[in-house]
C-alpha positions in Angstrom: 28.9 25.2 36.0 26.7 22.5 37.9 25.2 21.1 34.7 28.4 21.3 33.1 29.8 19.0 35.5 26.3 16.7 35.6 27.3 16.6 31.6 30.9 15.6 32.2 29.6 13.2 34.8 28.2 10.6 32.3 30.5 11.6 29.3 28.8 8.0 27.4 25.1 8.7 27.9 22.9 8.4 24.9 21.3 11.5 23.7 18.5 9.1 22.2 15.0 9.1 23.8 13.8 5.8 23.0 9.7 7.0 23.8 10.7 10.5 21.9 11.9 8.8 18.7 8.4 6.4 18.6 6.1 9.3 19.2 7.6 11.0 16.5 7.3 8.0 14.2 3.7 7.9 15.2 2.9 11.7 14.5 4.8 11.5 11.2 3.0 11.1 7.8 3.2 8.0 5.4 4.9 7.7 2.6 2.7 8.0 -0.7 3.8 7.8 -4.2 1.9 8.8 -7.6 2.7 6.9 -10.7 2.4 8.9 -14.0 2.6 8.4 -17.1 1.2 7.2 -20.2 -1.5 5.3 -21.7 0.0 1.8 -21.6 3.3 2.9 -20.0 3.2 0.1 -17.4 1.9 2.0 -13.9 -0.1 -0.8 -12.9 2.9 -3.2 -13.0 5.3 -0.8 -11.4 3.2 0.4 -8.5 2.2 -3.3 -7.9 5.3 -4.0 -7.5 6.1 -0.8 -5.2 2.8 -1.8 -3.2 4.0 -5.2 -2.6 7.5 -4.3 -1.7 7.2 -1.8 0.7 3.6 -2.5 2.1 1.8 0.3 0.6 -2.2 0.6 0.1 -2.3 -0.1 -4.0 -5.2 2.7 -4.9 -6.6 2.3 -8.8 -9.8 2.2 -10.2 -10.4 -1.3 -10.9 -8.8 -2.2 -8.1 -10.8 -0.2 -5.6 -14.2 -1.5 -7.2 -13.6 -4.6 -7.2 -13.1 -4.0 -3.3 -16.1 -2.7 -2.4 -17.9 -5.2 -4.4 -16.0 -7.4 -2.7 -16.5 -6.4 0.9 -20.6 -5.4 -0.2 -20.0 -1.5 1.2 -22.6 1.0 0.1 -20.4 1.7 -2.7 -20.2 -1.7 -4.1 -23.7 -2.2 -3.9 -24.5 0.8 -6.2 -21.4 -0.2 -8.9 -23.2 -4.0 -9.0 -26.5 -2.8 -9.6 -24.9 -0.7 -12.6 -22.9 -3.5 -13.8 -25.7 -5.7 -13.9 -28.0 -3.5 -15.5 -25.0 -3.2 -18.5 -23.9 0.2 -17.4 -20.7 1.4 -16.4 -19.4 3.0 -13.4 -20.0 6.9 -13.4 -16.4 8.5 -13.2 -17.6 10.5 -10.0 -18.9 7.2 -8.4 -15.1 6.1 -9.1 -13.4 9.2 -7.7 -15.4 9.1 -4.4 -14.2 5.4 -4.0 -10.5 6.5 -4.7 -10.4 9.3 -2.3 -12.6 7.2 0.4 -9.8 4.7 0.1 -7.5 7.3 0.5 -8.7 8.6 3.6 -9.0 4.6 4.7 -7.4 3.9 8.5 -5.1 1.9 6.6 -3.5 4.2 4.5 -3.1 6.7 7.0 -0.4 4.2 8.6 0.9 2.1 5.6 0.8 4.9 3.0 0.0 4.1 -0.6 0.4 3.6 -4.3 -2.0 5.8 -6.3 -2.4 4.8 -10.3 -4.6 6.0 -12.6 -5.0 9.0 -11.4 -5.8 11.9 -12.4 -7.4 10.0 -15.6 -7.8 10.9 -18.9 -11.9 11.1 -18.2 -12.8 14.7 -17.6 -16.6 13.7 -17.5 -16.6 14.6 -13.6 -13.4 16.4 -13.2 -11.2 18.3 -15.3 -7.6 16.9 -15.4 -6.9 20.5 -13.4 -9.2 19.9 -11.3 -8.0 16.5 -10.2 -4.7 17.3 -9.7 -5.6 20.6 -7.5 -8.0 17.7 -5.6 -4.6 15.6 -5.2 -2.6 18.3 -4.1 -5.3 19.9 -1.3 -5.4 15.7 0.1 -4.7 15.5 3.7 -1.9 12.9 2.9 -0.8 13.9 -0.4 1.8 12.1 -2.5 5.4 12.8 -1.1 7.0 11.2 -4.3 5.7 11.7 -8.3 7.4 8.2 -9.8 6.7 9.3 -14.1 7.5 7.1 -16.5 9.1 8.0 -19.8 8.9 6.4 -23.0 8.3 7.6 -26.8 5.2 7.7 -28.8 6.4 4.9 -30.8 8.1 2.5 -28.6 4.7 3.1 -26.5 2.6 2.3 -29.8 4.6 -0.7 -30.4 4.2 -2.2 -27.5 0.8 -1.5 -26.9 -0.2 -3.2 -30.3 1.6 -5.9 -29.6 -0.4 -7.1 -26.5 -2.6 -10.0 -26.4 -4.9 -11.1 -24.0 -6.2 -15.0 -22.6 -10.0 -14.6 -22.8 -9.8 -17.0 -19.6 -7.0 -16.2 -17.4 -7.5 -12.1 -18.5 -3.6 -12.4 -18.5 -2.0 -10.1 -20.8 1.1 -11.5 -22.7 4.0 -8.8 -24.6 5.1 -10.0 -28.2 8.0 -11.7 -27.3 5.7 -13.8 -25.3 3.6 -14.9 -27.8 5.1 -14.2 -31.4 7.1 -17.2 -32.7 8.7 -14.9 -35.0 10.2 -12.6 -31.6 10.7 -15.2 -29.2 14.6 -16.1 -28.3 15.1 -19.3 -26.5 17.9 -20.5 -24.9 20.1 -23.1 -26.3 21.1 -25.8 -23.9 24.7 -27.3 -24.4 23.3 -30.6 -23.5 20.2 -31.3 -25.8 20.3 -34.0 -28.2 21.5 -33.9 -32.0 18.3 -33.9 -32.8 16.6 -31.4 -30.6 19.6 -29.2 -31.6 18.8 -29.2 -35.5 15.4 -28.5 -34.6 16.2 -25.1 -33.3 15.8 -26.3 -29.5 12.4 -26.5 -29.2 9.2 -24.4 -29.7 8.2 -21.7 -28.1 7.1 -22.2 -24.5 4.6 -19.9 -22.4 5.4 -20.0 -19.2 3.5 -21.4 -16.5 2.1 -23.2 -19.8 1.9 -27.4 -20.9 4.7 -27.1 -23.9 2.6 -29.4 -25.6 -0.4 -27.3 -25.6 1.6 -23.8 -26.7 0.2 -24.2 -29.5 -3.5 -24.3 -29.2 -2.6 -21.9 -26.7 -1.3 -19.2 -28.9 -4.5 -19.2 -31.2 -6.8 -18.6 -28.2 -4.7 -15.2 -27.2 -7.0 -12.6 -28.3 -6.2 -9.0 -29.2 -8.4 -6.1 -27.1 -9.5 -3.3 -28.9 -7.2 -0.6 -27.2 -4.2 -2.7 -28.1 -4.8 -2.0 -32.0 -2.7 0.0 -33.1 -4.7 3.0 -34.0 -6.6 3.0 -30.8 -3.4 3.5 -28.9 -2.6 6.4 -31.1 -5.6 7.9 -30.2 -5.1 7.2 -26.8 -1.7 8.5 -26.5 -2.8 11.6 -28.6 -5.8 12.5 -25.9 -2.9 12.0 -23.5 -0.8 14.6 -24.6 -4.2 16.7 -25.7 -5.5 17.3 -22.5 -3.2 15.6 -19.5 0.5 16.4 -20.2 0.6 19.8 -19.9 -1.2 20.3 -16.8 0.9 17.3 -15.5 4.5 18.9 -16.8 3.2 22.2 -14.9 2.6 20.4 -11.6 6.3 18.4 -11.7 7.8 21.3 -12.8 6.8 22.6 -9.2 7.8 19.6 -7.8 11.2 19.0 -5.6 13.3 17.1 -8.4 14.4 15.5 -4.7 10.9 13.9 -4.6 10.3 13.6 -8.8 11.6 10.3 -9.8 11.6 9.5 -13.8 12.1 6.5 -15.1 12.6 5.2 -18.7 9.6 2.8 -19.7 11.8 1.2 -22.3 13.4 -0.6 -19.6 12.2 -4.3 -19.0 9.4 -4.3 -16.0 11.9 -6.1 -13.1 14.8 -3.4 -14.0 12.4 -0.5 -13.7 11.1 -1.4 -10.3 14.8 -1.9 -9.0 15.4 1.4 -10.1 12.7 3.1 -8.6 13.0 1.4 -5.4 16.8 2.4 -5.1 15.3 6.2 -6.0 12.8 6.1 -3.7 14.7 4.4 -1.1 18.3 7.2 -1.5 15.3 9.7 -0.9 15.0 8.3 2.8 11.9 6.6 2.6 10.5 5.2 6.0 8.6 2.1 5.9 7.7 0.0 9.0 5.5 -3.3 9.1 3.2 -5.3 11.5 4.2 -8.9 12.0 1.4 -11.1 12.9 2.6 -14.2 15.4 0.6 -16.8 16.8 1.9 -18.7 19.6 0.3 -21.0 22.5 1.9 -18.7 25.4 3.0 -15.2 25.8 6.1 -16.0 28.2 7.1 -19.2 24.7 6.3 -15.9 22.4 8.9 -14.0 24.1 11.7 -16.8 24.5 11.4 -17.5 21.0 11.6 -14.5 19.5 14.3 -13.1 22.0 16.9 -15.0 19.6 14.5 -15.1 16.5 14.0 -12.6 13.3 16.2 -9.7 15.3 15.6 -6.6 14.3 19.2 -5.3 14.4 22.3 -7.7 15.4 22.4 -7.4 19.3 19.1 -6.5 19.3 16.1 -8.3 21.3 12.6 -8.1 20.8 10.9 -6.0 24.0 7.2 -6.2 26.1 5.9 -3.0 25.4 4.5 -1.0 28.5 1.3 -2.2 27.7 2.0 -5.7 29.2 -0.3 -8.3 28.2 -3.2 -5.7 28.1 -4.7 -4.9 24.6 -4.4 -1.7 23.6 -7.3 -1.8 21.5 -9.6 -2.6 24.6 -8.0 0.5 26.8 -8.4 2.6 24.3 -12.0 2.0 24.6 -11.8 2.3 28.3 -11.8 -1.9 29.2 -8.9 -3.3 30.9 -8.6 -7.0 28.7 -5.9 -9.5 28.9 -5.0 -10.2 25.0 -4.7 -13.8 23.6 -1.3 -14.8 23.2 -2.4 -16.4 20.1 -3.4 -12.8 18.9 0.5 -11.1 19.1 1.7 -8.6 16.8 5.2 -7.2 16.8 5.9 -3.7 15.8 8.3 -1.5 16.4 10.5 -3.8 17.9 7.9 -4.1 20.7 4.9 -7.0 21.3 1.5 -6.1 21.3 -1.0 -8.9 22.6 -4.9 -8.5 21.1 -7.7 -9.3 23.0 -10.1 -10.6 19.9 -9.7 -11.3 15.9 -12.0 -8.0 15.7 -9.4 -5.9 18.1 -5.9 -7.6 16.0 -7.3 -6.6 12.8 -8.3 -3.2 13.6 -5.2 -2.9 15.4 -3.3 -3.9 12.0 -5.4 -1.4 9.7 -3.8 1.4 12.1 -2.4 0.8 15.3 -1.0 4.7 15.8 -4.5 5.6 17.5 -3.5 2.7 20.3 -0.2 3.7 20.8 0.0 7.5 20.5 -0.2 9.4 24.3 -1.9 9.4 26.7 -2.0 5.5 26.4 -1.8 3.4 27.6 -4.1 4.9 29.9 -5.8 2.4 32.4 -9.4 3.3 33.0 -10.2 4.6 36.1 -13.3 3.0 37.6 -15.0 5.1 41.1 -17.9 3.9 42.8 -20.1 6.7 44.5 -22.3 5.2 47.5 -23.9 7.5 49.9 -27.6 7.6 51.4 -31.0 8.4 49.7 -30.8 12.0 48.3 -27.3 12.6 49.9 -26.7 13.9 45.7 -24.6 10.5 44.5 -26.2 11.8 40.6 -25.0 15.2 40.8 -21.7 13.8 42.2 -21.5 11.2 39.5 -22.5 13.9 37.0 -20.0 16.2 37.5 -16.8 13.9 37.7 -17.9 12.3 34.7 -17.7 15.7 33.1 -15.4 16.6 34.2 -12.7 13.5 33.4 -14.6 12.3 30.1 -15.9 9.5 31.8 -19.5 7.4 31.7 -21.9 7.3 34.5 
């Protein structure tokens, strides 16, 4: 009867826990998607797209080489030495990169975007065995996004790509092709202009003058002929679309998104945003702000880039401590010029080192028991009055360093 009345007693008391609600976040899994589909279908546009939208790691072959060269990691060493010597990457050098990546700090905060793969290769892995390896992953893909689209619409399009030699941009048929290209007739051009059809065809980003001596230096690739994409599309359904059909068919159609490739590359990512979005998806950022004070960090954005209306940007119970420096067991006032909002709440870093490991991940810096302030005990005693032993066994017992 007692906490009946204590209910009654506060009848417009919020039943949400604030601290509860952020753990949770915390302890929960990111979002991941898998793009499939076929040779040429347009995954690397679409999960570019996805990546860039809602913040995700963007995983792919090329993508994750050219990052380790990049950052010189043991990896990119070994894929430089091969490229230099004219050999290609070994598919199993490739697949350790991906799932490396995968298991990256970064990812296991922001999520990702994995393309390409399983691949068509099966000189390391059988396309069973790489989808049994995606399946047994520690974050494994919450959402399949496949893309549909006929043999011969595929084929089409595929042979009608062309490539800049310079640029390594890759322009569709009605990019390039006089023939294909519809421009847009403007109600004000001249009589002239007019007769002449409008204009000729203009690339953009592209000098009009120049289209022309532009168009003869587009070059066509060899998988964009037209019988090479055949075969490609035939190895396709050959060895990967069965295994594939098997796995979606197991698949929560809540979480199996398909899409039709015919659609124009804009349209399709609008659609599979709103797909993936209706499916709840969570997505949070880090904001980066540099300011010259904490307490003009605060007044500013107390009335600036709200999260909700009537909502302010909060201190969080770490103060102007960085977390990253009490998680390693230092008590270090962070650099106002080194803030990063998440969650609603203001983190202050200590160093550029400490901001961007705090950025690849900050859940390890925010998850209980921290903040935990170190605790710091001098021991002082006599000669041989056991100050060691003492020392010894309470930094046993708490974890601590001596």
């Amino acid at each position: 009867m007692a906490s009946h009345e204590e209910k009654q007693a506060q009848p417009f008391a919020g039943i949400f826990d604030e601290d509860e609600a952020e753990k949770s976040f915390l302890l929960s899994k990111p979002t991941c998607l898998l793009i499939l589909g076929k040779p040429g279908s347009g995954k690397k546009t679409l999960a570019r797209k996805l990546a860039q939208m809602w913040k995700f790691i963007y995983i792919e072959a090329s993508e994750v080489i050219q990052m380790n060269i990049r950052e010189e990691t043991e990896y990119g060493l070994k894929c430089q030495e091969l490229l230099f010597k004219g050999q290609s990457v070994s598919e199993e050098l490739v697949t350790e990169m991906i799932l490396k990546r995968i298991e990256s700090p970064e990812v296991a905060h922001f999520g990702y975007v994995l393309s390409g793969f399983p691949s068509l290769s099966e000189e390391y892995m059988t396309v069973s065995q790489q989808i049994e390896k995606i399946k047994n992953l520690k974050l494994r893909p919450d959402f399949l996004i496949n893309i549909k689209c006929s043999d011969y619409d595929l084929c089409q399009r595929i042979s009608g790509q062309r490539q800049h030699p310079n640029s390594g941009q890759v322009y569709q048929r009605n990019q390039w092709d006089p023939d294909v290209i519809v421009l847009p007739r403007k109600r004000d051009l001249p009589l002239e202009c007019a007769a002449q059809g409008g204009g000729g065809v203009t690339i953009p980003g592209e000098d009009p003058l120049g289209t022309l001596e532009f168009l003869h230096q587009l070059v066509q690739r060899p998988e964009h002929i037209l019988e090479n994409a055949e075969e490609r599309i035939g190895t396709y359904k050959d060895i990967m679309l069965r295994p594939l059909e098997d796995w979606m068919a197991e698949q929560d159609c809540q979480y199996l998104i398909e899409l039709d490739g015919n659609q124009q590359p804009d349209d399709l990512f609008m659609v599979s945003k709103l797909e993936v979005f209706n499916a709840r998806h969570k997505f949070h950022m880090l904001v980066c702000c540099c300011f010259n004070k904490q307490d003009e960090l605060f007044r500013v954005l107390s009335s600036y880039k709200l999260i909700a209306p009537r909502y302010r940007w909060r201190r969080s119970r770490w103060g102007q401590a960085c977390p990253v420096a009490l998680k390693e067991g230092d008590i270090v006032m962070g650099n106002p010029d080194l803030a990063v909002s998440f969650l609603g709440k203001m983190y202050v870093l200590s160093s550029p080192e400490a901001l961007k490991t705090f950025m690849l991940n900050p859940r390890p810096y925010l998850l209980p028991p921290m903040p935990l302030p170190p605790c710091k005990v001098l021991v002082f005693g006599p000669p041989f009055s056991g100050r060691t032993t003492i020392c010894d066994l309470i930094a046993d017992k708490y974890k601590g360093k001596v």
